[in-house]
C-alpha angles and dihedrals in degrees: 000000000000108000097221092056085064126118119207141176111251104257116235113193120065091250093044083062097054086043090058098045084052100054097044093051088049093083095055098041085054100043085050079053088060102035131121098264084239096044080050097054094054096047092058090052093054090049098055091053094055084050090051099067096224104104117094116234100265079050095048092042090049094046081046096057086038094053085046104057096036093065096029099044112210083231092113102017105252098101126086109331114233086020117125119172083245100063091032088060087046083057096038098062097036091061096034110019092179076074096077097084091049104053092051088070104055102045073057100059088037079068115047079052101066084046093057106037080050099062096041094051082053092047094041089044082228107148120212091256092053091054087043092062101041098053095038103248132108114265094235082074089059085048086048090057103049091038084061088225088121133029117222131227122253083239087058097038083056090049085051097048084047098051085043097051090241143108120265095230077059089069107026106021112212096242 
């Protein structure tokens, strides 16, 4: 569940108040866990922007978005809403332009993923409803991904090699 969807009580006592910015900080220390170490690198540095207090509000609103749907993917629409990669990386560049690089190469090696998830689903005869399943997503996330409309995770991309009987850098080499 995405974090900033929550709903909480407002908390009252001093402590009750720590307990609560922990937990709701869990979530994104863990999806940053679980995060592409590209996708991770740029996360802390936009991070580190909204910290800094020199973002205006539409900049900090729109880091904000991107960080959001970097550590919590659309693919199964749970991530930002009215969010889509294309508009993140938009975002992306315009607050950090060193990104652009960057970004290039991973749309690159999103790529080359769909490519080749594509042609192993052909050569094993597996549908996309049949990885779905076995890897307990909908399979219009597997549509999503070779669509190239979301970008897994390295934690999903392992789930999918496994499923597939194949290795991960199989599927999404570590440049």
């Amino acid at each position: 569940m995405n974090p900033l969807m929550k709903s909480t009580s407002a908390p009252t006592s001093k402590e009750e108040i720590q307990i609560s910015t922990y937990k709701l900080a869990s979530p994104f220390v863990l999806a940053l866990k679980e995060c592409d170490p590209e996708l991770r690198e740029m996360a802390w540095e936009l991070f580190e922007q909204l910290h800094s207090g020199a973002l205006d509000p539409e900049q900090a609103a729109a880091t904000t978005a991107l960080i959001a749907e970097i550590l919590f993917p659309n693919a199964d629409g749970r991530g930002a809403p009215g969010l889509d990669l294309e508009e993140a990386e938009k975002i992306a560049v315009l607050i950090e332009p060193a990104s652009g690089p960057l970004i290039q190469g991973m749309d690159k090696q999103e790529a080359t993923f769909a490519e080749r998830l594509r042609q192993v689903l052909e050569e094993k005869g597996v549908t996309q409803a049949d990885l779905a399943l076995k890897i307990g997503i909908g399979q219009p996330a597997i549509s999503m991904m070779l669509n190239r409309t979301c970008r897994p995770q390295q934690k999903t991309v392992a789930k999918i090699a496994t499923a597939l009987d194949i290795s991960p850098v199989d599927l999404w080499p570590i440049e």
